[in-house]
C-alpha positions in Angstrom: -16.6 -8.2 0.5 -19.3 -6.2 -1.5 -18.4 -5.2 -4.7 -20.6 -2.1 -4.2 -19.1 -1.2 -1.0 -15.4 -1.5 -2.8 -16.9 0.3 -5.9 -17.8 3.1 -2.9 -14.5 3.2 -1.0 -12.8 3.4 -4.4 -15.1 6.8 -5.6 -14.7 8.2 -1.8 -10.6 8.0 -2.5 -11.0 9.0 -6.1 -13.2 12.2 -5.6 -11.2 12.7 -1.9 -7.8 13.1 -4.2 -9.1 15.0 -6.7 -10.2 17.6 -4.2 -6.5 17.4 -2.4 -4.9 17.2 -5.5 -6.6 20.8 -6.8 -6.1 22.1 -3.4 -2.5 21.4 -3.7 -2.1 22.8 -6.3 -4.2 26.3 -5.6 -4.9 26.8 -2.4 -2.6 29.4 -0.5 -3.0 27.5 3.1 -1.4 24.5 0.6 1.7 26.7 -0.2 2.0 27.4 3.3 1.8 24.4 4.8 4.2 22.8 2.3 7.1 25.8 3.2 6.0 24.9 6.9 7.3 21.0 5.7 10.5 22.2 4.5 9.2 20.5 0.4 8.0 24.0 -1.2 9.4 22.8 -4.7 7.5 19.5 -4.1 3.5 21.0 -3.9 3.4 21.3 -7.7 4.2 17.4 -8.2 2.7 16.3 -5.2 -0.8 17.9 -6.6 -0.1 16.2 -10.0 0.5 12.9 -8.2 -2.6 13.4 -6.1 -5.1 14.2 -9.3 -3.8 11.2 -11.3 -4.6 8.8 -8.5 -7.8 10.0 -8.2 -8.1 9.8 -12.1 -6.6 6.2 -11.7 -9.0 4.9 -9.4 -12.1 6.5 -11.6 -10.2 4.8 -14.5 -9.9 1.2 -12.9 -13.7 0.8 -13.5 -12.6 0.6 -17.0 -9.4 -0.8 -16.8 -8.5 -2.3 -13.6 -4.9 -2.0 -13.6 -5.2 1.9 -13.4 -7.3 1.4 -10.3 -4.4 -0.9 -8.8 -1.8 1.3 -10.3 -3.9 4.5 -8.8 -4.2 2.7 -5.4 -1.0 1.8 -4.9 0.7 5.1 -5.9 -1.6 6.7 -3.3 -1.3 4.3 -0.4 2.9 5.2 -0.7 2.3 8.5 -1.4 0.4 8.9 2.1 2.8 6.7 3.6 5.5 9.7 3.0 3.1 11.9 3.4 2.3 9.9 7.5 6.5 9.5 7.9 7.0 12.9 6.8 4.2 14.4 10.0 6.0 12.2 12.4 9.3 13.4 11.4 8.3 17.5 11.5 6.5 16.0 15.2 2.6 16.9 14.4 -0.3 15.9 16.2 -1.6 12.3 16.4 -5.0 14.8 14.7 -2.6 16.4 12.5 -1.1 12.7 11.1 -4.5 10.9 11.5 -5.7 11.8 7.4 -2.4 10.5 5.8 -2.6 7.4 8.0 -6.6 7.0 7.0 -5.6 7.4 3.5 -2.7 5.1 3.5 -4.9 2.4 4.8 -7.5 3.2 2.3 -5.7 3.0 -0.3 -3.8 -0.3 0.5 -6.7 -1.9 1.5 -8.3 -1.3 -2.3 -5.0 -2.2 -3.6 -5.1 -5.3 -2.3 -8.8 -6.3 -2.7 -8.4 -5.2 -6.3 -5.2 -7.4 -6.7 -7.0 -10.5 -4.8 -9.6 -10.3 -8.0 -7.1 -9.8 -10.8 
């Protein structure tokens, strides 16, 4: 594979959690949907956890452990975030991000960890 297209999917996750992360952590639809999950107490950490992957990944270009660690704490994080849709029963639509983003995330774990 590309380096450039990795170096690509790595900024699209980085920037895409930065964005969640922030939103976590200020939007109001954020607070809502997290009472609507039954984890209200959890938005604050979960936003936390969200910024420092994307900080991670950004950070692997000049240390690549960060990037592995960063990728790897995301790709579990969104498969929670995927076994916790299915368990409150949302949409396939509804699941289909945290799925997307668990793949991402292990995928760039594990092409970073095949070059290490």
């Amino acid at each position: 594979m590309s380096p450039i297209f990795l170096n690509i999917l790595i900024i699209f996750s980085a920037l895409s959690f930065l964005f969640f992360g922030y939103a976590c952590l200020t939007s109001p639809f954020m607070v809502t949907e997290f009472k609507r999950y039954g984890l209200s107490r959890y938005r604050k950490i979960n936003g936390y956890l969200q910024l420092a992957g994307g900080v991670a990944l950004i950070g692997g270009f000049f240390f690549k452990p960060l990037a592995l660690f960063g990728s790897a704490g995301l790709g579990i994080l969104m498969l929670l975030g995927l076994l916790l849709r299915i368990r409150i029963k949302d949409s396939v639509l509804q699941s289909s991000p945290a799925f997307f983003y668990m793949l991402l995330n292990s995928f760039i774990f594990w092409m970073l960890y095949q070059n290490v």
